[in-house]
Every structure is written in C-alpha cells, then in structure tokens.
C-alpha positions in Angstrom: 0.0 0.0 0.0 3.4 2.5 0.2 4.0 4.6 2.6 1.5 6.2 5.4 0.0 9.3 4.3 1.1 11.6 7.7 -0.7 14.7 8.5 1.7 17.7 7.8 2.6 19.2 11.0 0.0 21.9 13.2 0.7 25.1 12.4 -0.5 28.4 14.7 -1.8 29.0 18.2 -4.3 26.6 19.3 -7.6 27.9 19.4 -10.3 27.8 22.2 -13.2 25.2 22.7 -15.8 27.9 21.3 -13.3 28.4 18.7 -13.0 25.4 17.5 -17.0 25.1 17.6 -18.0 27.8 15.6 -15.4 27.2 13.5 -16.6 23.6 12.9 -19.7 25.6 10.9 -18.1 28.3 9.4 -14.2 27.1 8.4 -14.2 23.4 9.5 -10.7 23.0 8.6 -8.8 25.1 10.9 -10.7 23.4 13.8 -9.6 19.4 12.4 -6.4 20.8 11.6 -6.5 22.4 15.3 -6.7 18.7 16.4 -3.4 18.2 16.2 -2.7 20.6 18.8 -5.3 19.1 21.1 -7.4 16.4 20.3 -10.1 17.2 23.2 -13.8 16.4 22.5 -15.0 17.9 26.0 -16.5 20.8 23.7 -19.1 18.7 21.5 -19.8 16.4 25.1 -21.1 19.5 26.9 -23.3 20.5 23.9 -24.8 17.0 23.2 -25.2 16.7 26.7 -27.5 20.0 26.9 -29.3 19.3 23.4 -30.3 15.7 24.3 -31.9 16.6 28.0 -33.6 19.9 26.8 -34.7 17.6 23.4 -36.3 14.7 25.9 -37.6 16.7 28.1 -39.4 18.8 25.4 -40.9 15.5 24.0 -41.9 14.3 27.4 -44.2 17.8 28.0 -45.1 18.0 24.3 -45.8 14.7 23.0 -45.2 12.5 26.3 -43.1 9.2 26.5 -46.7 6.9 26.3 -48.1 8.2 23.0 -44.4 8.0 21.6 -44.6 4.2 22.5 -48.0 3.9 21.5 -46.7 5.5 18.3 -43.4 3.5 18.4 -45.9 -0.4 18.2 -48.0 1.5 15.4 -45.2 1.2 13.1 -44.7 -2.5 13.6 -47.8 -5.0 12.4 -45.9 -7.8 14.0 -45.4 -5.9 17.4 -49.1 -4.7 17.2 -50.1 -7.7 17.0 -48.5 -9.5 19.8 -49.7 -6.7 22.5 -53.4 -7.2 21.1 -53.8 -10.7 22.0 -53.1 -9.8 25.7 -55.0 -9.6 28.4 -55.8 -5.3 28.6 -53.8 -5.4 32.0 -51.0 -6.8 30.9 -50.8 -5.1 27.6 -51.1 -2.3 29.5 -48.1 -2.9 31.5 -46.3 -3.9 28.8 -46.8 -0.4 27.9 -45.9 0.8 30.6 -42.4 -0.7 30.9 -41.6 0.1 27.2 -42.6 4.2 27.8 -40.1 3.8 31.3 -37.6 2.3 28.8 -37.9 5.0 26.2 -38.2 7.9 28.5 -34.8 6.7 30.6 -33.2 6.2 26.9 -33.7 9.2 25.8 -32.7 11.6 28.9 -29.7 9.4 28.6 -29.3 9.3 24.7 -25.6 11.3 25.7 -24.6 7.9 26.3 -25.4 6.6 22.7 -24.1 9.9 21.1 -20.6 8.4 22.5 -20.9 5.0 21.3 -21.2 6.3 18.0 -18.8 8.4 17.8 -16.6 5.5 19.2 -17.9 3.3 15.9 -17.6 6.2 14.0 -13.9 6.6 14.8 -13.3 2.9 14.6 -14.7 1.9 10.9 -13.4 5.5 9.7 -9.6 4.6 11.0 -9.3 0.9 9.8 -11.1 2.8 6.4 -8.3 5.4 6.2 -5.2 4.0 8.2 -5.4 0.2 5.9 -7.5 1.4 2.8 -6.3 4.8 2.3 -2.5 3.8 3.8 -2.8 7.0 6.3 -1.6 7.8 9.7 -4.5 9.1 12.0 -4.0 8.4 15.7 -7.5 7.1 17.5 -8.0 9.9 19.4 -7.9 12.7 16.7 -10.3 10.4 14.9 -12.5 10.1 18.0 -12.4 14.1 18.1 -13.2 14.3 14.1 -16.1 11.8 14.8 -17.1 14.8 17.9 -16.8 17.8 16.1 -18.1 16.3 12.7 -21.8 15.3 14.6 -21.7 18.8 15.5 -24.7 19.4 12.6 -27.3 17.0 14.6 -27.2 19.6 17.8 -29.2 22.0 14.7 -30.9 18.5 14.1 -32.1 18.6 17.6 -33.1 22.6 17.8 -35.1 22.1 15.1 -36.9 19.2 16.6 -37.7 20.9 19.3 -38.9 23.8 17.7 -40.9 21.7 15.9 -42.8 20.3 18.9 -43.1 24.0 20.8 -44.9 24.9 17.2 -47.3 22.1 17.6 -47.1 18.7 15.9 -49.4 15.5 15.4 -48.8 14.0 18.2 -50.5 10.9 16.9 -47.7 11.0 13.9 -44.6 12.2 16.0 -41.5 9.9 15.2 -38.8 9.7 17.7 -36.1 8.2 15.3 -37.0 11.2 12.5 -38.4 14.1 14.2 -37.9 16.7 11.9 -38.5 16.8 8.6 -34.4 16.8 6.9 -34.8 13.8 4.8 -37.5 11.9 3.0 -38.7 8.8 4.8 -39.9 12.0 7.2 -43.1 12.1 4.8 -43.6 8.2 4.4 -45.7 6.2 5.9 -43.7 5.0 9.0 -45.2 2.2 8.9 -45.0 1.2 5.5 -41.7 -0.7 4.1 -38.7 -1.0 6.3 -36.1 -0.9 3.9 -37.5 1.7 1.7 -38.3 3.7 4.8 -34.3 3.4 6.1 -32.5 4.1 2.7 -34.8 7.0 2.6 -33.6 8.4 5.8 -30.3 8.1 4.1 -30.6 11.2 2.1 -30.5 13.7 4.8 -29.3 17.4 4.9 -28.0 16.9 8.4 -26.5 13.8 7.4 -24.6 15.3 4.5 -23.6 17.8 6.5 -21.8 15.8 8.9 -20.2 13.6 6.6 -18.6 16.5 4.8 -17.1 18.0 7.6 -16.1 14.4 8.5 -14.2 13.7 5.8 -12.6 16.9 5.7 -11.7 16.4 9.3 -9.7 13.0 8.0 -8.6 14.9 5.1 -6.9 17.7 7.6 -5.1 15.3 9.3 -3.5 13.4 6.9 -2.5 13.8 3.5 -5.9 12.4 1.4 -7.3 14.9 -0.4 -10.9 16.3 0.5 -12.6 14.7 -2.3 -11.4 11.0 -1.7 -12.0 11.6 2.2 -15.7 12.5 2.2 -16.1 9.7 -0.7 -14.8 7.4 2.0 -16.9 9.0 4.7 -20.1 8.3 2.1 -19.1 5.0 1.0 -19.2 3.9 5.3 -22.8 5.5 6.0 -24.3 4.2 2.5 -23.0 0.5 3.7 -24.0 1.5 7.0 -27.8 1.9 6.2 -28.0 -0.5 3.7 -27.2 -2.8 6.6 -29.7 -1.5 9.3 -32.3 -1.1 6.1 -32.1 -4.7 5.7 -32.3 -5.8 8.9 -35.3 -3.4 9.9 -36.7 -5.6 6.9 -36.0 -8.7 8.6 -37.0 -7.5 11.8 -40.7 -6.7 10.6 
C-alpha cells in the first residue's frame, strides 16, 4: 500500500473550545487541523449533553413518553399484534415498561451519542489507516467523529422547535423528528427498507459527513474529495445494513 499518508505538522496557536465550535460551521478546517494541537472532545460532550436533556424533556411535555410508544408499536404489524392478543392489563403494562424504557433512553441518549462516535472513529480509522494507507492516531479520529456530529445539535433545535410549534402527536417519530430527509413524509409504517434508505438522504447527514471527511482529510494527506467519498461509502454500507435488517426485523 506504500507509505503512510502523515498529516503535515499543526501550524499556529491553538484555538479555544468555542473556537473550534463555531469554526466547525463556518471554516471546518482550521478546527480538524487544530486537532493536532489538542485532540479534546470535551466541547461537543457539553453541547450533546444539553441538546439531548432539553430535546427529551421537550418530548416528554409536548408529545409525552406513552403516545411515543403507543406510536413506536404503530409502526410495527408484528409488534401490534402480539400486545393485542393480551390480556388489557398486561398489555397495559407492557406499555408501561416500554414508555419507562424509552423515556430513561432518551434523557440518557448522551450515552449513545458516545458509542457512536466510538464506531464512527473505529470503521473510519481501519477505512483510512489500511485502505487509504494514512496515519490518523484514535483519538484525533474520535475528536473528528465529535466535532463532525456537531450538525445534529441543529438537528435537535429544530426538533424541538418543531414540537413548541405544535405537531401530530399521533404521527410524532422519535427516530425522524424533523422533517431533513425523506422517509420523514412516508408512511412510517410502510416498508422498512424503503423507509431506512430514505432516511439516508438527509441534509443533516450530508452535512456531517462532509465535515467528516474533511476532518480526515486535515489530518492526513488524502485529499478532500477522496475523504468524504470514504466518509459516504461507510454511511451508504451503514444503512444498507440496518435497512435490511429493519426488513428482517418486521
């Protein structure tokens, strides 16, 4: 594969945490190239912290955690199903338990934003360091993976504004909120594949992959272009794979 494509060296005064953050949205590349100053990721925590409380509670005064599970079994025939042939108690427990679950998961949703960005940062490394022979360490891919899902805090101020404005609460989707991408006006019930490579084609989605690759890009020698086609190429697999097995799963 030759030799590892380095990142040329940092160059300039390290900026500041709000620095780097609104530079992230306005001139993404001196805050990846910053990386190699610092590779902290304390910045992006605080703010998905904030975001995903203030977005949970939000849906828990504005929708509320049991018609979003009541929603949640609409979408699934199968699941329907099984809860009608209870006894009402039961399926009324059962409903219960699974608005607990989703109301817990969702206050706590922080915890999730940092397993991904830990998958993120895996797949992307073993995609640039063995396929396009660079030289990122983990833990300026881990902050690229940070400051690159910057785009889905906007994802989540736009949700909520979208529940203070007053939706169908009947038709409220917790995994697509807000209206960014096109499975948002499908039947959410209707085919599960369709219904995830639709999702796929998302503004906010774009947007973060962009300044993903670009992040890569900064810190190593692959040019911009070939680093968000790498970026793409991961998600595309990505959903093809949950698509499929939402499919399976019914």
């Amino acid at each position: 594969m030759g030799a590892a494509v380095v990142a040329p060296p940092p160059q300039g005064t390290p900026m500041s945490e709000p620095a780097r953050i609104l530079n992230t949205f306005v001139a993404p590349s001196k805050t990846f190239s910053d990386l190699q100053h610092n590779a902290s990721w304390w910045g992006p925590l605080i703010l998905s912290v904030i975001i995903t409380v203030l977005v949970a509670a939000v849906m828990d005064r504005q929708i509320g955690f049991d018609q979003i599970t009541r929603n949640e079994v609409a979408k699934s025939a199968r699941r329907s199903d099984q809860l009608d042939k209870l006894p009402a108690d039961q399926k009324a427990q059962q409903m219960a338990i699974g608005a607990a679950i989703t109301k817990y998961i969702s206050y706590g949703s922080v915890v999730i934003v940092l397993i991904s960005w830990l998958v993120i940062a895996s797949v992307l490394l073993l995609a640039f360091n063995v396929g396009a022979g660079a030289s990122v360490p983990f833990k300026v891919a881990f902050a690229i993976a940070a400051y690159g899902g910057l785009p889905w805090i906007i994802h989540g101020v736009l949700a909520m504004l979208s529940m203070l404005a007053g939706v169908d609460k009947e038709a409220f989707n917790i995994q697509n909120p807000v209206g960014t991408n096109p499975a948002y006006f499908m039947d959410p019930a209707g085919n599960k594949f369709a219904l995830g490579m639709a999702s796929a084609f998302d503004i906010i989605a774009f947007w973060s992959i962009a300044l993903v690759g670009i992040g890569f890009a900064c810190n190593s020698r692959v040019k911009k272009s070939t680093a968000i086609t790498i970026v793409a190429g991961c998600f595309l697999a990505y959903k093809v794979v949950i698509s499929g097995l939402a499919l399976l799963g019914g």
